[in-house]
LUMVONU-484343 format. One record per residue (C-alpha): residue in three letters; x, y, z; residue number from 1. Coordinates in steps of 0.5 Angstrom, whole numbers, plus 2048, in hexadecimal, padded with zeros to 3 digits. Example, Ala and Ser with C-alpha at 12.3 -4.5 7.8 and 13.67 -1.06 7.14 Angstrom:
// residues 2
ala | 819 | 7F7 | 810 | 1 $
ser | 81B | 7FE | 80E | 2 $
// end
This chain:
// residues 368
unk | 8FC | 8F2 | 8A5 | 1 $
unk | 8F6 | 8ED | 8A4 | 2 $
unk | 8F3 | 8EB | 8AB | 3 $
unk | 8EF | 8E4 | 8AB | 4 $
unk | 8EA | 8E3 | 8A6 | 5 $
unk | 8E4 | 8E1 | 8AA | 6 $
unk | 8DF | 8DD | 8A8 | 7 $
unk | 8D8 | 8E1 | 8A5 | 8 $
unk | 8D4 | 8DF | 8AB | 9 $
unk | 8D9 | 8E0 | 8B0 | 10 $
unk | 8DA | 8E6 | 8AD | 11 $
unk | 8D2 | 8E8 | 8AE | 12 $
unk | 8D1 | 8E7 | 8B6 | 13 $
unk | 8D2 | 8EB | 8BA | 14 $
unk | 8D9 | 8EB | 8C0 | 15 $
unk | 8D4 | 8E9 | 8C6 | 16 $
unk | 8D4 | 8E4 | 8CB | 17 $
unk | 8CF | 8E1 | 8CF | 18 $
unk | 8D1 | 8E3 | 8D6 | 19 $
unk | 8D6 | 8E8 | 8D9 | 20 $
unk | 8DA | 8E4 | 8DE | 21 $
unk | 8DA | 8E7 | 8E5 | 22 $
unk | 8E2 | 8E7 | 8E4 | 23 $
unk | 8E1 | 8ED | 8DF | 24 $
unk | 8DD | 8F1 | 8E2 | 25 $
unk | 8E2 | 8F0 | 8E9 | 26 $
unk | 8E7 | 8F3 | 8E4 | 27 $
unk | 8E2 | 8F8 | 8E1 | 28 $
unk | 8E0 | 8FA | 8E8 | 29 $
unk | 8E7 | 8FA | 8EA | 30 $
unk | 8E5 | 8F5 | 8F1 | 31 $
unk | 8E2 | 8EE | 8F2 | 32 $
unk | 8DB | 8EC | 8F4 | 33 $
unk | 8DA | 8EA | 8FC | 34 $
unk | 8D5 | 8E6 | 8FA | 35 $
unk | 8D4 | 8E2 | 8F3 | 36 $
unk | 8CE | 8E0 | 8F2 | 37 $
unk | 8CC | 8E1 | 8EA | 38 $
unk | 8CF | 8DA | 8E7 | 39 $
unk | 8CB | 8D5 | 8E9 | 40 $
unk | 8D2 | 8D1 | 8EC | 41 $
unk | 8D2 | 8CE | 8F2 | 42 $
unk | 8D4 | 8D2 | 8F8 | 43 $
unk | 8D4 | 8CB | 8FC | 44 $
unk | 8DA | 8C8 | 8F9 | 45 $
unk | 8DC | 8C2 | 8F6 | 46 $
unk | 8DC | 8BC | 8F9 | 47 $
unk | 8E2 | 8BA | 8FE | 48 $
unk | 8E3 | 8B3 | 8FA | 49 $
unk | 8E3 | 8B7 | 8F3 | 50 $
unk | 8E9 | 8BD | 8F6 | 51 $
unk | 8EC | 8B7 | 8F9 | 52 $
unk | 8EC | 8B3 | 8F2 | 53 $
unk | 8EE | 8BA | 8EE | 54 $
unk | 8F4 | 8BA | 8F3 | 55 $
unk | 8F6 | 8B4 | 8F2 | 56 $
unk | 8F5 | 8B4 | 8E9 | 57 $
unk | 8FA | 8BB | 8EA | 58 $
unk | 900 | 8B8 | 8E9 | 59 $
unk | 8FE | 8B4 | 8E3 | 60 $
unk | 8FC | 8BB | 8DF | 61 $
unk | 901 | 8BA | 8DA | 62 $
unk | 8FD | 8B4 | 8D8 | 63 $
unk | 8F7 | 8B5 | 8D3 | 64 $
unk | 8F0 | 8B4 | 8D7 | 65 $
unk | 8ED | 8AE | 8D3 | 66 $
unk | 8EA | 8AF | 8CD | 67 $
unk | 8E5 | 8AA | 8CD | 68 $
unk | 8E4 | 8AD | 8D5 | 69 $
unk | 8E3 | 8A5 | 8D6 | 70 $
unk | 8E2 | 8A5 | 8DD | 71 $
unk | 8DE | 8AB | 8DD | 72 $
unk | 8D9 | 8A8 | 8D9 | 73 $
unk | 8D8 | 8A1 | 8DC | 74 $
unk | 8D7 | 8A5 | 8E2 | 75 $
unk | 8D2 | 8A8 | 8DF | 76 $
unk | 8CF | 8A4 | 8DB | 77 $
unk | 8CE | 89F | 8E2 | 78 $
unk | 8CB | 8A5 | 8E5 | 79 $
unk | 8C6 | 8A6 | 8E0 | 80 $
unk | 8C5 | 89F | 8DE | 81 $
unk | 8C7 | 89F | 8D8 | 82 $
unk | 8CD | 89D | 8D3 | 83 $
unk | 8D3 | 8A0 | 8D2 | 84 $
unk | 8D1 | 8A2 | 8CA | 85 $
unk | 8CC | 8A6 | 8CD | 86 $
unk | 8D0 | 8AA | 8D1 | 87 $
unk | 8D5 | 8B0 | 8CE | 88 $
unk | 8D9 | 8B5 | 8D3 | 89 $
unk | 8DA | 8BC | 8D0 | 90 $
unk | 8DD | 8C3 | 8D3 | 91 $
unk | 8D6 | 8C4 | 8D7 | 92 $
unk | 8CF | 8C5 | 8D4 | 93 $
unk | 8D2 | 8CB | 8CF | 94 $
unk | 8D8 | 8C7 | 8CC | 95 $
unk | 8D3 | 8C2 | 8CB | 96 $
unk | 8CD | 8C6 | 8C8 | 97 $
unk | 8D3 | 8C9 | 8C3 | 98 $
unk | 8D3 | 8C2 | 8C0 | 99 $
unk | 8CD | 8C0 | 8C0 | 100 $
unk | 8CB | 8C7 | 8BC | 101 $
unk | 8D2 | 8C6 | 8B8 | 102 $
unk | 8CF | 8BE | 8B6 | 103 $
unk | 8C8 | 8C0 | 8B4 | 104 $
unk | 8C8 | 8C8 | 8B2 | 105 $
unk | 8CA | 8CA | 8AC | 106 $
unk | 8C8 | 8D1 | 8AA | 107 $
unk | 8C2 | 8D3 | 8A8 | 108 $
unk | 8BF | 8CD | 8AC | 109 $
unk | 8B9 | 8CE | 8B2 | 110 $
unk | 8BA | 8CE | 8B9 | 111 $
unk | 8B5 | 8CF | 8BF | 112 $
unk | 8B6 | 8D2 | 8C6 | 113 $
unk | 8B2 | 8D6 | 8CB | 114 $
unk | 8B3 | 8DD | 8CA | 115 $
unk | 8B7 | 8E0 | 8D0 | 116 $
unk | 8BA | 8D8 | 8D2 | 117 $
unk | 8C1 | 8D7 | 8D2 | 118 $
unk | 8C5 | 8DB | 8CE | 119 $
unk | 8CB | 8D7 | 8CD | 120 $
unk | 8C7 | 8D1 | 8C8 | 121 $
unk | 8C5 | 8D8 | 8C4 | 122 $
unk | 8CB | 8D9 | 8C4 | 123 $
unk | 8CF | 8D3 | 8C0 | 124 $
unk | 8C8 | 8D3 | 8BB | 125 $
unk | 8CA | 8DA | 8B9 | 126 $
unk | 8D1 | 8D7 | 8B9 | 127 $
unk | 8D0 | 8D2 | 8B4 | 128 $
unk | 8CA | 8D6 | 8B0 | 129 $
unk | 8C4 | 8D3 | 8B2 | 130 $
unk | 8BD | 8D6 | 8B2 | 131 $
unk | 8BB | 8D8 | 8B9 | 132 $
unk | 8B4 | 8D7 | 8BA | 133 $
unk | 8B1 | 8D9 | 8C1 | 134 $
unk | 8AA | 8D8 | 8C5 | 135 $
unk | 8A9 | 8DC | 8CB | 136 $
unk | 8A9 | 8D9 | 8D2 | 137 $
unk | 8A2 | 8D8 | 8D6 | 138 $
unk | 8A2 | 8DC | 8DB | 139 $
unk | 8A8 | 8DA | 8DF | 140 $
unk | 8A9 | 8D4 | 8DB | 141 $
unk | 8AB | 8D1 | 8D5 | 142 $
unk | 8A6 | 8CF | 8D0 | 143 $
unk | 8A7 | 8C7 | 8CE | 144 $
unk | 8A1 | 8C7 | 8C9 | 145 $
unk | 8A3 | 8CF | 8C6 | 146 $
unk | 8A9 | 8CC | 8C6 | 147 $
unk | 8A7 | 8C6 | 8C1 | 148 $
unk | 8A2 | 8CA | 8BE | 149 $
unk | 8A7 | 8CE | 8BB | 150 $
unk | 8AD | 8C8 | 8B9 | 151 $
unk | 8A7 | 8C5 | 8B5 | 152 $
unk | 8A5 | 8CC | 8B1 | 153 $
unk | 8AD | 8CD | 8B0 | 154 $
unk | 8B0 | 8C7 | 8AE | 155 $
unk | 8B5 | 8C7 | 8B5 | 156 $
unk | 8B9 | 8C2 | 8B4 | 157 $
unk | 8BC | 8C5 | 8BC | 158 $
unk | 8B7 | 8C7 | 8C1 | 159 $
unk | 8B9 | 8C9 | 8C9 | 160 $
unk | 8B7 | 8C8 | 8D0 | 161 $
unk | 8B9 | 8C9 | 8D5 | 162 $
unk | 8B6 | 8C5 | 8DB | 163 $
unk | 8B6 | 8C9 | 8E1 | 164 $
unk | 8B7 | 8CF | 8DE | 165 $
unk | 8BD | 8D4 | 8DD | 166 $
unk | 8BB | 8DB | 8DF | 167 $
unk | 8B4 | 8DA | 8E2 | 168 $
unk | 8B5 | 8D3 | 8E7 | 169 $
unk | 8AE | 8D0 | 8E5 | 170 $
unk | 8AE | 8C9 | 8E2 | 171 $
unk | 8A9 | 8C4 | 8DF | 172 $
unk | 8A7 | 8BD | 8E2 | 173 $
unk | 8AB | 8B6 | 8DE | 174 $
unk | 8A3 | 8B6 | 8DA | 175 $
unk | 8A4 | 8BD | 8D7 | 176 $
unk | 8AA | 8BB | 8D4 | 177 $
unk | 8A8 | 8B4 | 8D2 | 178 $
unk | 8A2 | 8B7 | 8D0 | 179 $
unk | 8A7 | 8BB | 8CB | 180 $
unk | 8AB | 8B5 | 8C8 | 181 $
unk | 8A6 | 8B3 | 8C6 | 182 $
unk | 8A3 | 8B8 | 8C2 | 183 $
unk | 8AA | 8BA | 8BF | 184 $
unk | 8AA | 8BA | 8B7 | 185 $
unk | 8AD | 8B6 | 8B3 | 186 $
unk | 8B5 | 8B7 | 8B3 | 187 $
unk | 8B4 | 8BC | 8B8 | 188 $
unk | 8B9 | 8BA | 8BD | 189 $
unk | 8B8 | 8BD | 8C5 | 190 $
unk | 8BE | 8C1 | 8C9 | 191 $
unk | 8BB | 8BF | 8D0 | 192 $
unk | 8BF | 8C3 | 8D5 | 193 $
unk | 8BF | 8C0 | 8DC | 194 $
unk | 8C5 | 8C4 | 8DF | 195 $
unk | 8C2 | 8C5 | 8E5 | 196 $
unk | 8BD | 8BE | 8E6 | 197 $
unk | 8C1 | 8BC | 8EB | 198 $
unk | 8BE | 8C1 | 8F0 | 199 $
unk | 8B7 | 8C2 | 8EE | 200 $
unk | 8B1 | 8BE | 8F1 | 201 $
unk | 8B0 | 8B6 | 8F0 | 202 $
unk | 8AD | 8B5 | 8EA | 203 $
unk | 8B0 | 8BA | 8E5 | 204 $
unk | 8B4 | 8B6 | 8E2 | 205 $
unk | 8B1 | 8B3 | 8DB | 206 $
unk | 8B2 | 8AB | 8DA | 207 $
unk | 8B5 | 8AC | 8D3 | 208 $
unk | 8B6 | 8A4 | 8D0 | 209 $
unk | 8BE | 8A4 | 8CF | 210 $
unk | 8BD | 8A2 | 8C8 | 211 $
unk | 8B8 | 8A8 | 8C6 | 212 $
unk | 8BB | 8AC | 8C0 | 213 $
unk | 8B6 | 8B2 | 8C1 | 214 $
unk | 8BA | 8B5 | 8C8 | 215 $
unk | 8C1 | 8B6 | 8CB | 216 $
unk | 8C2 | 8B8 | 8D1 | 217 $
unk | 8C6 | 8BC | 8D4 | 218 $
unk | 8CA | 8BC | 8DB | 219 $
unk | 8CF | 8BF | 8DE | 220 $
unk | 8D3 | 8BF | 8E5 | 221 $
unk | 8D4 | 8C7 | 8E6 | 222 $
unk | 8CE | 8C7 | 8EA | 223 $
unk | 8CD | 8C2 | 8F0 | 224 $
unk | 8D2 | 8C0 | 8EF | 225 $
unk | 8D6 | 8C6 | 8F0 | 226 $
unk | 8DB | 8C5 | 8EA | 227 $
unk | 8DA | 8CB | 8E5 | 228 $
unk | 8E1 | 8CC | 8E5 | 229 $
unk | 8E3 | 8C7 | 8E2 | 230 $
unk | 8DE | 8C6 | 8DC | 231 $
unk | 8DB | 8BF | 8DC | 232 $
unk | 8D5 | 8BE | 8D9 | 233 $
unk | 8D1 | 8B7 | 8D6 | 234 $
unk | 8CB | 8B5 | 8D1 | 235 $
unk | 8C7 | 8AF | 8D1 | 236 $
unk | 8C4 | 8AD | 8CA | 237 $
unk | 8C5 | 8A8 | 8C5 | 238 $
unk | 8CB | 8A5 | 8C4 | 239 $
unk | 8CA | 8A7 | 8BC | 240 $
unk | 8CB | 8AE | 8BF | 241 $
unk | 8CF | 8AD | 8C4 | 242 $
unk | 8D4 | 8AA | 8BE | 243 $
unk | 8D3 | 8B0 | 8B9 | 244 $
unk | 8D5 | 8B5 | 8BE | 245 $
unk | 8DD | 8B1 | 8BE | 246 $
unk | 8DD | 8B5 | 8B6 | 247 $
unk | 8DD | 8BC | 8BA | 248 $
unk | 8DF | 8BC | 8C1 | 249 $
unk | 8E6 | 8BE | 8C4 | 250 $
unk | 8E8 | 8B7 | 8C6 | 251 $
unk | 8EE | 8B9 | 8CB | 252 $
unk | 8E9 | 8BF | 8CD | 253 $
unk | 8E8 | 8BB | 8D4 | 254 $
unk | 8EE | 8BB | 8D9 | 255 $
unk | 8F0 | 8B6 | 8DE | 256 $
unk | 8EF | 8BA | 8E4 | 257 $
unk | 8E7 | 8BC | 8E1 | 258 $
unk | 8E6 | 8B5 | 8E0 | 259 $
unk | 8E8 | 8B2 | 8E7 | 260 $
unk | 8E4 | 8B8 | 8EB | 261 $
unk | 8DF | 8B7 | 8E7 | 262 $
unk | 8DE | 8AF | 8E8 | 263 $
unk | 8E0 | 8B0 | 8F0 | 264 $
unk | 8DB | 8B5 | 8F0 | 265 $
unk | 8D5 | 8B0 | 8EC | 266 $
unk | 8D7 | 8AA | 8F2 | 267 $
unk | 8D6 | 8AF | 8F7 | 268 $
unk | 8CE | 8AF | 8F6 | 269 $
unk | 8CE | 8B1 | 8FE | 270 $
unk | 8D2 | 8B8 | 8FD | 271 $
unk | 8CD | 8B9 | 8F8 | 272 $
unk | 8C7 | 8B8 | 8FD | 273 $
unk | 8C9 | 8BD | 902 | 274 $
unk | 8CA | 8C1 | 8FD | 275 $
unk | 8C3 | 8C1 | 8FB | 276 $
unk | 8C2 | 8C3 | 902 | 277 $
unk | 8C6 | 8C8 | 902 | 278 $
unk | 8C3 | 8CB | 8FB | 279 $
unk | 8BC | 8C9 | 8FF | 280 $
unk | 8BE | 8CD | 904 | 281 $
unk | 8C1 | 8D3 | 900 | 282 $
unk | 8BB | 8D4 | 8FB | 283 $
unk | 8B7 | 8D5 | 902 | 284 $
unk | 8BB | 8DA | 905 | 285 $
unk | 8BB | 8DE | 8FE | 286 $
unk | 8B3 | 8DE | 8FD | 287 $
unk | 8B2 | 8E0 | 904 | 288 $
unk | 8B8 | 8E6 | 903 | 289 $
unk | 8B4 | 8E8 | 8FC | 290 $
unk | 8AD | 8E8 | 900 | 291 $
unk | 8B0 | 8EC | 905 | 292 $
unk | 8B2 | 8F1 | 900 | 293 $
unk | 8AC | 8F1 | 8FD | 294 $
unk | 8AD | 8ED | 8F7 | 295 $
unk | 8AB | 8E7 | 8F5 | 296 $
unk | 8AF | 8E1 | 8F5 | 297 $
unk | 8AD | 8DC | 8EF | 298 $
unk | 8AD | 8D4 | 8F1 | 299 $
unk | 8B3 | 8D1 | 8EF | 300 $
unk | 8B5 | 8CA | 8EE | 301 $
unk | 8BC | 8CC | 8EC | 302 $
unk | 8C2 | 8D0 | 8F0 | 303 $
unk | 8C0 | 8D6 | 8EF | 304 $
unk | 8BA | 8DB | 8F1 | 305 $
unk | 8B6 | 8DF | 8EC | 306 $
unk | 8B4 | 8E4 | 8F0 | 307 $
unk | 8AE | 8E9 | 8ED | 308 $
unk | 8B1 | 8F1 | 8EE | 309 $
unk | 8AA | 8F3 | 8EC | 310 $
unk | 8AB | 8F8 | 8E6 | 311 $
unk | 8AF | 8F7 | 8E0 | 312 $
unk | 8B5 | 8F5 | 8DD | 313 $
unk | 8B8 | 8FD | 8DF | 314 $
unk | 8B7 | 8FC | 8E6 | 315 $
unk | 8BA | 8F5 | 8E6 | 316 $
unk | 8C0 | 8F7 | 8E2 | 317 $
unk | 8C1 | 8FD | 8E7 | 318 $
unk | 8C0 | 8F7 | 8EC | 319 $
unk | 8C5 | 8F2 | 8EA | 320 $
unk | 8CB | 8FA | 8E9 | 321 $
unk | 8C9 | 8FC | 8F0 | 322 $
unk | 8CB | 8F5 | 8F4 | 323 $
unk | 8D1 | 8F5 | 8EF | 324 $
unk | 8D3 | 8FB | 8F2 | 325 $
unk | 8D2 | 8F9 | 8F8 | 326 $
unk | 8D6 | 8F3 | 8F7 | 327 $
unk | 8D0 | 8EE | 8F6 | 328 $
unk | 8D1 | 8EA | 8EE | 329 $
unk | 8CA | 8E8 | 8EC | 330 $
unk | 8C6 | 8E7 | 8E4 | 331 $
unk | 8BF | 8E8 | 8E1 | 332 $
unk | 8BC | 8E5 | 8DC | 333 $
unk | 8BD | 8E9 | 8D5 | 334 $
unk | 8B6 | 8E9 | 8D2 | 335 $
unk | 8AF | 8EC | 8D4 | 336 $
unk | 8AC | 8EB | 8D8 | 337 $
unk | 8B1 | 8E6 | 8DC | 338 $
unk | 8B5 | 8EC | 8DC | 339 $
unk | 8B1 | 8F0 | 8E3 | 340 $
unk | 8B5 | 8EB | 8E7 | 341 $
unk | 8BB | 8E9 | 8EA | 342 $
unk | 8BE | 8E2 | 8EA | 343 $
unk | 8C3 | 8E1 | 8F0 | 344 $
unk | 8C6 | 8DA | 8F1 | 345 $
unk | 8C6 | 8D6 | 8F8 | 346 $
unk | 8CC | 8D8 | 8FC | 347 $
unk | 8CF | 8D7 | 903 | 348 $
unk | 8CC | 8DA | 909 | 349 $
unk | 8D1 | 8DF | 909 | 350 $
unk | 8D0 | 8E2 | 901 | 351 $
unk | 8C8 | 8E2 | 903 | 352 $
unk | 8C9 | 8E6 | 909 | 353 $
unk | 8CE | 8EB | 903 | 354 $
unk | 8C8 | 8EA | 900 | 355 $
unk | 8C3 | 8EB | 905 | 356 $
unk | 8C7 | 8F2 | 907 | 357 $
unk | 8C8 | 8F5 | 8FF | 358 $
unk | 8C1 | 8F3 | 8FC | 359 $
unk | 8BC | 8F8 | 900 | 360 $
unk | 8C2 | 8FE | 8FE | 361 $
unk | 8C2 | 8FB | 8F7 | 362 $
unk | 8BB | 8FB | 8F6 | 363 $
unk | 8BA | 903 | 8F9 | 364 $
unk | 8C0 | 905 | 8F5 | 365 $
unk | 8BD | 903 | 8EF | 366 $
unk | 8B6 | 905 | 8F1 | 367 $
unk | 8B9 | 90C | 8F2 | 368 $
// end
């Protein structure tokens, strides 16, 4: 019997994903992780107004969410001070990210991303045919001006940051990323991927004019606002983009239950400022645990800590296996030479002292 007849392209790419849930590697390992600290989630929870207004949405599940997510976006939209039309709601920044590619990609088509971030964007452009064109990072950080270099040389029409970044934690100051709008080509637009902001230093953020066709920002509320669970993710652009987007999108893909946590927890700014200092407090915890082990903790505007193991991308990778043996779930980066090191999310006190206890037995094992 025949099978499905799958398109050429789909065909050709390889079964792969960009990450392995720590799910599947529970099932793999037949037991749970003590300690989860390798999906950059927030291990301090939602707000309690968000968990009160998804309880009180549940007995409306078998409504449709909104498909306008009408509320969501003018919550937004205030918050940001915009409009409305410049605000569009999607199944977090990936969901967001495969529309955007959907909208603008056609195969054969240039994009630009640094070698090594997030591999998520590399997969929906592979996914739609594009042309993949990667520029190294600049020590720990992306490279704004390499980046745009490379979108002139090629002809993007997509070029990826993200700002802070994801695996390293570094970031660049709003004149950076200005600096870089300003010096895109023509018909170039920027994927600038600020799913972290909120809890990098003051002055990070770029001031981006609501109406500049150039950029497209990407927020979600899986981060600070501890709501990964329910895949909620915003852009900010023109509303000419924001419109296009109506062409493509899953118009029901945003439930009721979604939609009411998300705008609870967006109304609750002082849940998100303890959070802030607990990740303040978490990230601190973490570079003192990694120095004490003798390894080097990058500085970090994000939720997570980059710590330097110090050799190469073996020694790291035996790192990450011996804390999963020990019950600890962490990542690394996947490209040379960011992959020497782990990545270790922000937790509570009782995951950092699972860590603290695992990783110098973790980093003996895999010394051996």
């Amino acid at each position: 019997m025949m099978g499905p007849r799958y398109t050429e392209l789909v065909a050709g790419l390889p079964s792969s994903v960009p990450f392995v849930g720590p799910e599947a590697q529970e099932r793999a390992r037949g037991a749970g992780f003590a300690a989860r600290l390798g999906a950059n989630e927030s291990r301090f929870g939602p707000s309690p107004r968000a968990v009160a207004a998804m309880s009180a949405a549940a007995g409306e599940a078998w409504m449709y969410g909104d498909p306008e997510a009408y509320e969501l976006r003018e919550a937004i939209a205030a918050h940001h001070g915009v409009t409305r039309a410049h605000v569009l709601v999607g199944e977090g920044i990936d969901g967001i990210l495969g529309n955007l590619v959907r909208l603008l990609i056609a195969p054969g088509d240039a994009v630009v991303t640094s070698d090594g971030a997030y591999p998520t964007f590399n997969f929906h452009v592979a996914g739609f045919g594009g042309v993949l064109h990667k520029v190294p990072y600049a020590g720990n950080h992306e490279d704004p001006a390499a980046l745009v270099a490379k979108a002139a040389e090629v002809g993007a029409k997509l070029v990826y940051i993200a700002n802070p970044d994801n695996p390293m934690a570094s970031w660049h100051g709003r004149a950076a990323i200005e600096a870089m709008i300003e010096a895109l080509p023509e018909g170039c637009l920027l994927a600038l991927d600020e799913a972290y902001v909120e809890l990098a230093p003051e002055g990070t953020a770029a001031e981006v004019a609501a109406d500049d066709p150039r950029v497209i920002r990407l927020r979600t509320f899986s981060k600070g606002h501890g709501l990964a669970g329910l895949r909620v993710g915003y852009a900010l652009a023109a509303p000419g983009l924001i419109s296009a987007f109506d062409k493509v999108r899953n118009h029901f893909g945003m439930g009721r239950i979604a939609q009411a946590g998300a705008l609870a927890a967006l109304q609750d700014q002082g849940w998100l400022d303890e959070v802030r200092a607990k990740v303040a407090a978490s990230r601190e915890r973490l570079a003192a645990i990694a120095r004490e082990s003798g390894l080097e903790p990058l500085p970090s505007a994000t939720n997570f800590v980059t710590m330097d193991c110090g050799g190469d991308g073996a020694l790291a990778r035996a790192v990450v296996q011996a804390l999963g043996r020990r019950g600890i779930f962490v990542r690394m980066p996947f490209v040379a030479p960011h992959d020497r090191c782990i990545r270790v999310s922000c937790g509570t006190g009782a995951d950092l002292d699972l860590f603290a206890a695992a990783l110098p037995e973790a980093l003996a094992e895999a010394r051996g």
